[in-house]
C-alpha positions in Angstrom: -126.0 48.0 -8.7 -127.5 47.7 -5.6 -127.2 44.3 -3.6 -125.7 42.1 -3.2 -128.8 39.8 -3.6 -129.4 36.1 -3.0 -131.2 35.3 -5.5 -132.6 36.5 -9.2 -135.6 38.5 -9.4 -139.3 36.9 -8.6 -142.1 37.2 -10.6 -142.7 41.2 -9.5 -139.4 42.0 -10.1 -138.4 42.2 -6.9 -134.6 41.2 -5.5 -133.8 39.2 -2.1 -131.3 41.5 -0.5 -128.4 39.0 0.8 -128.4 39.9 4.1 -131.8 39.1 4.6 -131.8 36.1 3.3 -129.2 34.8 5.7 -130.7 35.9 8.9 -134.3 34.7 8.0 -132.4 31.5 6.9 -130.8 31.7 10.7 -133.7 32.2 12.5 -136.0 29.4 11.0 -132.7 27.2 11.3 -132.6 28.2 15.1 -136.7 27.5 15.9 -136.1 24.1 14.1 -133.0 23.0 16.1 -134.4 24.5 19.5 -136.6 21.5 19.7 -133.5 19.6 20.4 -131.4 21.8 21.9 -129.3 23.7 18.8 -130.9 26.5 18.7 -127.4 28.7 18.4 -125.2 26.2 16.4 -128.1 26.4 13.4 -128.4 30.2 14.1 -124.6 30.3 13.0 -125.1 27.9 10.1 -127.8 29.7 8.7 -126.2 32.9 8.4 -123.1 31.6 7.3 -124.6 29.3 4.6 -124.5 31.7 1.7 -122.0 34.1 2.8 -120.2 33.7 -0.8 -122.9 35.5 -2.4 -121.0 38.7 -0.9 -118.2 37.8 -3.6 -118.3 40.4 -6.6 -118.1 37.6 -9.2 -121.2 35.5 -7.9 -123.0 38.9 -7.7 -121.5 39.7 -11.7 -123.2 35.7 -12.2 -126.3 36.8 -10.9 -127.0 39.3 -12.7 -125.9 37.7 -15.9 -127.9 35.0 -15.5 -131.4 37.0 -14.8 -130.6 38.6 -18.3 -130.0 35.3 -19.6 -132.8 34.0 -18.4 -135.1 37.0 -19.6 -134.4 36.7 -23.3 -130.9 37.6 -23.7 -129.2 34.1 -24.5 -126.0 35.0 -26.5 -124.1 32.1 -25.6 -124.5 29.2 -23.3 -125.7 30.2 -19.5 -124.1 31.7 -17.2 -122.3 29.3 -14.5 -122.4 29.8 -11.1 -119.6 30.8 -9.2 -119.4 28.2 -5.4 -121.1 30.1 -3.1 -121.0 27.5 -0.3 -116.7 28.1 0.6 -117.0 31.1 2.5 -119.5 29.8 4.9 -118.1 26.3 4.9 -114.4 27.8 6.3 -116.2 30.0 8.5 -118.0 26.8 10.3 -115.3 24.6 10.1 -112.9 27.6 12.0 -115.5 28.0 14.5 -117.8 25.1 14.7 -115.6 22.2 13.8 -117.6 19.3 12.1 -120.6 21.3 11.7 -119.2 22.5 8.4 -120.4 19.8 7.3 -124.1 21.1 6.9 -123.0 24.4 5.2 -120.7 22.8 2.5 -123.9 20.7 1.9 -126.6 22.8 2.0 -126.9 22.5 -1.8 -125.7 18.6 -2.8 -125.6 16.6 0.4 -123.2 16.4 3.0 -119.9 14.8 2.0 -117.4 12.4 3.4 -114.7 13.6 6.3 -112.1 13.5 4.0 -113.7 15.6 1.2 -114.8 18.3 3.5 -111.2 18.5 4.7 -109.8 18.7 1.5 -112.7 20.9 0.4 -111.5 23.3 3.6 -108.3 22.8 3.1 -107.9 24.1 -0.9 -106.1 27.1 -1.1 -107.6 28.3 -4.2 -110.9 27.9 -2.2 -109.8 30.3 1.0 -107.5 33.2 -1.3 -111.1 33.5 -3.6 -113.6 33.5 -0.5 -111.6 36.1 1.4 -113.1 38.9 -0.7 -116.6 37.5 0.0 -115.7 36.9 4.3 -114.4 40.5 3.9 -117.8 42.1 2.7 -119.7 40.1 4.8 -117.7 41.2 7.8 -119.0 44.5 6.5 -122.6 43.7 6.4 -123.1 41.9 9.2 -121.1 43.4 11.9 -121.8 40.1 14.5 -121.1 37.9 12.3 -120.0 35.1 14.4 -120.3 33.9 17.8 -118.0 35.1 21.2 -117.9 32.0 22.3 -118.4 28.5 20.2 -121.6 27.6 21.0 -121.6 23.4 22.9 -124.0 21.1 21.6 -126.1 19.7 23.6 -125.6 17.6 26.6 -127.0 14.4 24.7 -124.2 14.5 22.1 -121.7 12.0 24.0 -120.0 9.7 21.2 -119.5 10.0 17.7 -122.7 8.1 16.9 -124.2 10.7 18.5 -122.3 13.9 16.5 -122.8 12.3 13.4 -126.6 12.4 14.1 -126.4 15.8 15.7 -124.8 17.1 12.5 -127.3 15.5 10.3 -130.3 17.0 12.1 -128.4 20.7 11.8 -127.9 19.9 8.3 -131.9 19.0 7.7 -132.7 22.4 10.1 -130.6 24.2 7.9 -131.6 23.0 4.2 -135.7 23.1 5.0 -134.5 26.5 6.7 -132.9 27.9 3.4 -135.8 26.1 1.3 -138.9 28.1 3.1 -136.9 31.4 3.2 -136.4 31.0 0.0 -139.7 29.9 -1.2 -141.3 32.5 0.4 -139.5 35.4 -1.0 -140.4 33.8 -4.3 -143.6 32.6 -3.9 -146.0 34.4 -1.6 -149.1 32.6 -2.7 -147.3 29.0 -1.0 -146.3 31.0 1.7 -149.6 32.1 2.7 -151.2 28.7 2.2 -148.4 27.2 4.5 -149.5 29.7 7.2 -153.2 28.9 6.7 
């Protein structure tokens, strides 16, 4: 097996390697937030936001479920291993509250309490280590020197709870066009039109 891959195979068979999923992901995410100044915090988001697809058991899902999905249902589908932890602990370690955004990306930010719980679960960290650990492999620069401010205009907690929201919206229409275009090149070229 090659890989690992972000998603199944498109329509001419062809596989989205992993890695560059997650820095097309970060770059879109980085033009979006430079408009207001966060252009490095979504960079980081981005590439962190699917980082447990380098776990060998969402890989093993994958796969399974492309052959489920080709004709070979025996048995119910395939269920998808979380994919969101790895990058969620990774942002909450070095970005604080903007770990918000990864552990959304899919189903919508949550409250405070549930992302700490969510970052908190042991279960959660001793299975994504495995995943961190490839992707430390991968992607040599995987995180930042320095933890990247936000901007100067983010003064009260009004204002981070805004700032957080627009990195999560940079990041999920990010994921969706990188996405969408490895896919679906007939949309892509009519978006570019």
């Amino acid at each position: 097996m090659d890989g690992p891959w972000a998603h199944s195979a498109n329509d001419r068979g062809e596989r989205d390697p992993l890695v560059t999923h997650l820095k097309d992901t970060a770059e879109r995410a980085r033009a979006f937030a430079d408009a207001f100044g966060a252009g490095e915090l979504a960079y980081w988001l981005g590439l962190w936001h699917d980082l447990g697809k380098f776990h060998p058991d969402w890989q093993r899902y994958l796969l399974a479920a492309e052959q489920w999905d080709a004709g070979g249902r025996a048995g119910p589908k395939p269920q998808s291993p979380d994919h969101k932890a790895a990058g969620t602990l990774l942002a909450a370690e070095k970005l604080g509250s903007c770990a918000f955004a990864v552990q959304g990306h899919h189903g919508g930010m949550t409250s405070p309490a549930e992302l700490q719980k969510f970052v908190g679960d042991a279960k959660l960290r001793e299975s994504d280590d495995a995943a961190l650990q490839a992707a430390r492999s991968a992607i040599p620069d995987l995180a930042p020197g320095e933890r990247p401010a936000p901007p100067s205009w983010v003064k009260s907690p009004l204002d981070a709870e805004f700032f957080v929201r627009m990195l999560f919206s940079c990041l999920v229409d990010a994921d969706f066009l990188a996405t969408e275009w490895f896919l679906d090149r007939e949309r892509k070229n009519v978006r570019l039109a």
